[in-house]
PAMIDREN-460917 format. One record per residue (C-alpha): residue number from 0; x, y, z; residue in one letter. Coordinates in steps of 0.1 Angstrom, whole numbers, plus 5000, padded with zeros to 4 digits. Layout:
// residues N
i; east; north; up; aa
NUM; X; Y; Z; a
...
This chain:
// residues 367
i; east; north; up; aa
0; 2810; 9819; 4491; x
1; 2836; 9792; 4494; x
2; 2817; 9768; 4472; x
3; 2815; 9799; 4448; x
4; 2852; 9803; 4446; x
5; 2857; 9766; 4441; x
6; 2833; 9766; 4411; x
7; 2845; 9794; 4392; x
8; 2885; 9777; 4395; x
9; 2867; 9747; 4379; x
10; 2853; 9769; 4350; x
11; 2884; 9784; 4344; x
12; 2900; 9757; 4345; x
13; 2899; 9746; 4308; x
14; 2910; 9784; 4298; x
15; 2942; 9778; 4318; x
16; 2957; 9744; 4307; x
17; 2981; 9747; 4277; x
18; 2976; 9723; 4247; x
19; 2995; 9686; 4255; x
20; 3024; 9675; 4235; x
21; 3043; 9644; 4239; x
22; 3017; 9621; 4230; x
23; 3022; 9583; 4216; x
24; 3002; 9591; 4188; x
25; 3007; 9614; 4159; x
26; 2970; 9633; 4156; x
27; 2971; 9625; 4117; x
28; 2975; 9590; 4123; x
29; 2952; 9590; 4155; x
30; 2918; 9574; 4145; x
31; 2891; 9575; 4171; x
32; 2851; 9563; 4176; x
33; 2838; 9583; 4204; x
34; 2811; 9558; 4218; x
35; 2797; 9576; 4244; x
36; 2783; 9611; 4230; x
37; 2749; 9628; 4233; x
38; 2732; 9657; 4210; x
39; 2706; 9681; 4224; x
40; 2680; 9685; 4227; x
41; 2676; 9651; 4245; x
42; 2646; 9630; 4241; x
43; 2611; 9633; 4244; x
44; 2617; 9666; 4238; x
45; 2601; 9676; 4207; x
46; 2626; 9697; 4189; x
47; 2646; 9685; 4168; x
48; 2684; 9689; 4167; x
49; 2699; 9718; 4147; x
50; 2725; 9716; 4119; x
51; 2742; 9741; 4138; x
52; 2748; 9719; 4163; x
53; 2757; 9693; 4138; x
54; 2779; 9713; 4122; x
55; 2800; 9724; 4156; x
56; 2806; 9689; 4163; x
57; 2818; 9676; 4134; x
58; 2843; 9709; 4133; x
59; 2855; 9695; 4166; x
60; 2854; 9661; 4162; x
61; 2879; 9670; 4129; x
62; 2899; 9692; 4151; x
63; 2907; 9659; 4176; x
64; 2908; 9630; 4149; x
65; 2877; 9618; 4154; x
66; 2860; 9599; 4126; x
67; 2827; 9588; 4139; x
68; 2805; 9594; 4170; x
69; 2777; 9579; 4186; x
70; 2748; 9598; 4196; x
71; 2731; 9580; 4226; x
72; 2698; 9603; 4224; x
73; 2684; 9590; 4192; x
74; 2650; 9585; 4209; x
75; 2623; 9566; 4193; x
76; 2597; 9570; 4164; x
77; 2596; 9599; 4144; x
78; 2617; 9620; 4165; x
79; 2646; 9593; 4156; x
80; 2641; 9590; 4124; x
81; 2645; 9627; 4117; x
82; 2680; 9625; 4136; x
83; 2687; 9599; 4114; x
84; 2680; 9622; 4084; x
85; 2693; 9651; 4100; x
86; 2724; 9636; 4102; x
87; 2731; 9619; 4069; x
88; 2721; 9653; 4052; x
89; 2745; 9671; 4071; x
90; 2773; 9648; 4079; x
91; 2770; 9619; 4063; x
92; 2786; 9585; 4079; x
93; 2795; 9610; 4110; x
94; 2770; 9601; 4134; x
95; 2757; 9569; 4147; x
96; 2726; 9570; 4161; x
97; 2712; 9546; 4191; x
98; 2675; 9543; 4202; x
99; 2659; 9548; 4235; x
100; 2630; 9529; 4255; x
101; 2597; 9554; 4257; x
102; 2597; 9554; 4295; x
103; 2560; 9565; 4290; x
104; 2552; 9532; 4286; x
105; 2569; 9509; 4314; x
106; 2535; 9511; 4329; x
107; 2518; 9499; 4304; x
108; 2506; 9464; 4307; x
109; 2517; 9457; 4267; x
110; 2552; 9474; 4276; x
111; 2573; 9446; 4264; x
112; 2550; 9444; 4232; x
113; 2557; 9480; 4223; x
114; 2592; 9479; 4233; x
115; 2601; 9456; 4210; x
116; 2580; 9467; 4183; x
117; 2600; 9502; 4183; x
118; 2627; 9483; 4186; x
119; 2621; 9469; 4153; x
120; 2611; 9501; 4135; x
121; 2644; 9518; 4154; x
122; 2663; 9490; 4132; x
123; 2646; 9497; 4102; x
124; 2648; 9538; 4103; x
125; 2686; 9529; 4106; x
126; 2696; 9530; 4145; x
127; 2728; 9513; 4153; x
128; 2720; 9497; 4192; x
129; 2700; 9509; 4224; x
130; 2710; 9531; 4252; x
131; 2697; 9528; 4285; x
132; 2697; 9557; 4314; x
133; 2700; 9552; 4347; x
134; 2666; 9562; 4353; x
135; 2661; 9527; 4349; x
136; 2671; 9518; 4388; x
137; 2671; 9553; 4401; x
138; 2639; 9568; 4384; x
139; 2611; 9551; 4368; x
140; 2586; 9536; 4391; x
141; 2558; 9509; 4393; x
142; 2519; 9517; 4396; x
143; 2525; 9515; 4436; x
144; 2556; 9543; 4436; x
145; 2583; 9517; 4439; x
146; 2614; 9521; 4421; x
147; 2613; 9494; 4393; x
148; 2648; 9473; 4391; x
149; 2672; 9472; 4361; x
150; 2667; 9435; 4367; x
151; 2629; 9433; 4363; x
152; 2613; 9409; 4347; x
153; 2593; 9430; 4319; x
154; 2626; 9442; 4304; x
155; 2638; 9406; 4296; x
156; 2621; 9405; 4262; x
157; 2636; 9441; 4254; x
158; 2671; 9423; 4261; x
159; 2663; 9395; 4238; x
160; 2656; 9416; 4211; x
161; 2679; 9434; 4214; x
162; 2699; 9400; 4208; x
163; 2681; 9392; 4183; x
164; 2681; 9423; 4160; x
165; 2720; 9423; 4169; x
166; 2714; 9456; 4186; x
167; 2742; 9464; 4215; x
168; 2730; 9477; 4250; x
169; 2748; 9509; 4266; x
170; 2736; 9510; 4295; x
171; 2741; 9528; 4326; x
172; 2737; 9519; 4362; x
173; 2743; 9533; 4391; x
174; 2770; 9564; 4392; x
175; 2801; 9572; 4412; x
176; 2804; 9558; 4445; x
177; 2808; 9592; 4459; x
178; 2770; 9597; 4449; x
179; 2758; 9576; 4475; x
180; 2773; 9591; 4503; x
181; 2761; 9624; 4519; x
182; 2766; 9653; 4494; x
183; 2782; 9673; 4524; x
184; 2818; 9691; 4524; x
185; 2838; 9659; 4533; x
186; 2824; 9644; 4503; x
187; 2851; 9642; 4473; x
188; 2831; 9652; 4447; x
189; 2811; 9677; 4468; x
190; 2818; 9709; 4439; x
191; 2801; 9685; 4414; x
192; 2775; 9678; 4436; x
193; 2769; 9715; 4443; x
194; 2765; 9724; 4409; x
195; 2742; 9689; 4404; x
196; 2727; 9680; 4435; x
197; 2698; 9659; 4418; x
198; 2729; 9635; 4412; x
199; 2726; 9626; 4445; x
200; 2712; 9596; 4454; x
201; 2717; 9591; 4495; x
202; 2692; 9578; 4514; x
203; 2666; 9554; 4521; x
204; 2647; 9564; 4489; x
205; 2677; 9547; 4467; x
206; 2686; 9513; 4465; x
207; 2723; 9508; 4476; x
208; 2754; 9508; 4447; x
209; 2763; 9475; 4455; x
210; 2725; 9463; 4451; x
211; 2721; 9484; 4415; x
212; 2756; 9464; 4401; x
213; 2740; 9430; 4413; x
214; 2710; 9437; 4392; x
215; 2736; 9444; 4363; x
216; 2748; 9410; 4366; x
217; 2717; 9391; 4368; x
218; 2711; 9410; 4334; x
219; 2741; 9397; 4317; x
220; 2740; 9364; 4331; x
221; 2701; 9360; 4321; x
222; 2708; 9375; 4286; x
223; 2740; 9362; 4270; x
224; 2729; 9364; 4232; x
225; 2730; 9402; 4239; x
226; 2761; 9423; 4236; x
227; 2762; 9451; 4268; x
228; 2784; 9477; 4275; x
229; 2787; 9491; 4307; x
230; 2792; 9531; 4300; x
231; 2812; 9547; 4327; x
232; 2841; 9518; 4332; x
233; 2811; 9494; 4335; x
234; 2797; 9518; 4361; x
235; 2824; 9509; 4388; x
236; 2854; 9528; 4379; x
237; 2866; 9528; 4416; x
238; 2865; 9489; 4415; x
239; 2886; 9479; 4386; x
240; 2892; 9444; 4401; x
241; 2852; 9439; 4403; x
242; 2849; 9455; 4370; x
243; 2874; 9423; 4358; x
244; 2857; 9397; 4375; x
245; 2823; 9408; 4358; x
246; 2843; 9408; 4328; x
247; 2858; 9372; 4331; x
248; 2823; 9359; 4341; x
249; 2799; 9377; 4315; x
250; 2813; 9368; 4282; x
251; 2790; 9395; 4266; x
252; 2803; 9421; 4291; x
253; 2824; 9453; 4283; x
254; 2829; 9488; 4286; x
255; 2834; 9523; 4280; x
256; 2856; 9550; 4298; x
257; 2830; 9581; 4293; x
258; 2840; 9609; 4319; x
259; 2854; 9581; 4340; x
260; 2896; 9589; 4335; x
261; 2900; 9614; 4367; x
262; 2883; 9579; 4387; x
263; 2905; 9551; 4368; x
264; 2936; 9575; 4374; x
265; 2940; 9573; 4404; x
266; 2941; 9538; 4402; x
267; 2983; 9522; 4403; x
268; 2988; 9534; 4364; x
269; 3011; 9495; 4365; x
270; 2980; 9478; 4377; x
271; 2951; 9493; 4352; x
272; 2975; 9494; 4319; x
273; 2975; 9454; 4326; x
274; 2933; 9456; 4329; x
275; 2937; 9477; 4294; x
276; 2960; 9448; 4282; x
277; 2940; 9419; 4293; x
278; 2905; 9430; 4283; x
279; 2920; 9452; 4250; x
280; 2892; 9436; 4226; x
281; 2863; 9447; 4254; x
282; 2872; 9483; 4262; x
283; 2860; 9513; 4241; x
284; 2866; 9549; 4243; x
285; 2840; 9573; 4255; x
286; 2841; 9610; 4262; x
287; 2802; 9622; 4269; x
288; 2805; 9651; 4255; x
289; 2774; 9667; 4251; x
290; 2771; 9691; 4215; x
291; 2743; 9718; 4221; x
292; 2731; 9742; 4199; x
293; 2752; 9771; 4213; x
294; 2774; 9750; 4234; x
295; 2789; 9718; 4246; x
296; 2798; 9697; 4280; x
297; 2828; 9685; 4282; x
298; 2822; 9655; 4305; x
299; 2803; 9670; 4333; x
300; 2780; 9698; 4322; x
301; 2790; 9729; 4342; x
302; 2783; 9760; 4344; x
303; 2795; 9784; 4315; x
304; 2802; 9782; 4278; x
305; 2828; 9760; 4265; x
306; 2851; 9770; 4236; x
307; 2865; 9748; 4208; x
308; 2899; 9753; 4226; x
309; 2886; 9738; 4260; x
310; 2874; 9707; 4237; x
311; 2908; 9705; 4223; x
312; 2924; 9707; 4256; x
313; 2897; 9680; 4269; x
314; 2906; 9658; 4245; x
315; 2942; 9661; 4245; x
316; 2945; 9655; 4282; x
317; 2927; 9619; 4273; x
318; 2952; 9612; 4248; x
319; 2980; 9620; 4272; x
320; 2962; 9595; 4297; x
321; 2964; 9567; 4276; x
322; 2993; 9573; 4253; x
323; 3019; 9588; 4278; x
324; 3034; 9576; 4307; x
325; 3030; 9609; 4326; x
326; 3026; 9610; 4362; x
327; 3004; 9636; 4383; x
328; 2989; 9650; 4356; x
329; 2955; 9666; 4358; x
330; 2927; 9649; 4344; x
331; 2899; 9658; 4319; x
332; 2876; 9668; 4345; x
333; 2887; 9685; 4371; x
334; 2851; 9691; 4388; x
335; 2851; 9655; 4394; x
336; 2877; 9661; 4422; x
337; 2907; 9679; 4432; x
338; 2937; 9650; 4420; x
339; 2960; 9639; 4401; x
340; 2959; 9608; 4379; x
341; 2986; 9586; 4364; x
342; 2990; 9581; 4324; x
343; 2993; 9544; 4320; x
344; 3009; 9546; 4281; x
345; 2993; 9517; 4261; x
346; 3009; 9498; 4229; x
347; 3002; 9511; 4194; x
348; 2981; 9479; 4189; x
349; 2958; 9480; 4216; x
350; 2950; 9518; 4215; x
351; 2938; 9508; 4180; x
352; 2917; 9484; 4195; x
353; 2904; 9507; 4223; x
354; 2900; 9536; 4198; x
355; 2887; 9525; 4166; x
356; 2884; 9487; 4164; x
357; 2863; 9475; 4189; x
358; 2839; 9501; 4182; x
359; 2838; 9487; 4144; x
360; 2829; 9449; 4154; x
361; 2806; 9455; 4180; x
362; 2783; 9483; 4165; x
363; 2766; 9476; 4133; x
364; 2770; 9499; 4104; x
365; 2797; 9516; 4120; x
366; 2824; 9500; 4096; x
């Protein structure tokens, strides 16, 4: 019952909050790339994606200045080329679309040999990079049941081509620390858990967090003719500081902030506006939303339907995060745990960056 009560504050939640004024940015002259978006239904699945879901994102991305979005679900083969199509008939220059790796396949003993050869017809049909799921470290396993490592050996050559076709790697890795722990009460993000319990991943059966992020970096450090972002505030949000040493050590290291602003928030807002400052040219803005035929997540998918005014007020409580210098606000996600977060107000010039530029130079086709 208690669990219950708690969920249903979080679904009301959105229908509660007022819309946001105050922020640094005019929405006429706000110009945002939302890197981090997905489209159902997601890959393999065989339908394809409707234009009325098209058309419902679009009408909110309009109604929060955003230009362009980046659909991380593309998929492979035929089922990406027609998202490809879909999307230039309905809302042309829109939508970027990535590719994904046929996880079929990692068994295969020509894996590397197919992976780059969709690879190469995912270029040619159009796709703009790759996206890699976490499965990749917490799911897929080898022919004797073992879970196969982000690091392995196989997926080298997909990394190079990647570098080679000047594709850019989203990739994600691990999930909040909280995750790892036992989904009991005293766990902080035990409502989330409750409503997603196969986002758990305590126990023996899992590699460790720290173990996952040292695969990441023998990835980056193997592979530095290939751009990677790191989705989720290079999947260690609650480690800024390792987060920057990664940075200043992996030259073709960055990030995104997808559904990560109620962890970064609670970080000292003094501390993480001078990580924004410092590393402005490798940080890009994320939200996951996820558009659905007849409805969309707004950074966790929970129960209920959302409404175009819950998007707005999503969105506007990021733009108060990073253009405002408000203090315990609420943050866009409030499943993700009962705080507050600090605004940290960045410069003009680098929200540009993080909203719009760096999103231009490091995904092809998206100028």
């Amino acid at each position: 019952m208690r669990i219950m009560v708690t969920l249903l504050m979080f679904v009301s939640f959105f229908a509660l909050i007022p819309p946001i004024r105050g922020s640094a940015l005019p929405q006429a002259k706000r110009q945002v790339i939302d890197t981090h978006t997905h489209f159902l239904p997601f890959p393999p699945d065989l339908k394809p994606v409707s234009e009325a879901t098209v058309r419902r994102a679009v009408q909110i991305m309009d109604e929060n200045g955003i230009i362009k979005a980046v659909d991380l679900n593309g998929g492979f083969g035929t089922a990406l080329k027609n998202r490809i199509a879909l999307y230039k008939k309905i809302a042309p220059g829109r939508i970027v679309v990535f590719t994904n790796i046929d996880s079929s396949k990692v068994n295969d003993p020509q894996f590397s040999k197919i992976a780059m050869a969709n690879l190469e017809e995912a270029s040619r049909a159009g796709a703009s990079g790759l996206k890699v799921f976490k499965s990749l470290g917490l799911a897929y396993k080898d022919t004797n049941g073992r879970l196969i490592r982000f690091d392995d050996p196989r997926f080298d050559a997909v990394w190079a081509k990647c570098g080679e076709l000047g594709f850019p790697v989203w990739f994600h890795i691990g999930d909040p620390a909280a995750f790892f722990r036992p989904p009991t009460p005293d766990n902080e993000r035990y409502a989330e858990l409750s409503v997603h319990p196969e986002w758990s991943f305590y126990g023996d059966q899992f590699p460790a967090r720290e173990e996952l992020l040292a695969q990441m970096v023998n990835v980056l450090l193997r592979h530095p003719e290939t751009t990677f972002v790191g989705v989720h505030f290079g999947n260690n949000p609650e480690n800024y500081r390792y987060v920057a040493a990664v940075l200043e050590r992996c030259s073709n290291f960055n990030l995104d902030t997808a559904a990560r602003v109620g962890e970064i928030g609670r970080h000292d807002p003094v501390r993480l506006r001078d990580f924004f400052l410092k590393y402005q040219d490798r940080i890009l803005f994320g939200s996951d939303v996820v558009y659905g035929p007849d409805n969309i997540d707004l950074g966790v998918p929970m129960p209920g339907k959302r409404t175009d005014s819950d998007a707005k007020a999503f969105f506007d409580t990021h733009w108060k995060f990073f253009e405002t210098s408000a203090r315990n606000m609420d943050h866009p996600s409030p499943i993700q745990g009962n705080w507050k977060v600090n605004a940290i107000n960045l410069p003009a010039a680098v929200l540009k960056k993080f909203y719009l530029e760096n999103a231009q130079r490091l995904i092809p086709g998206m100028k």
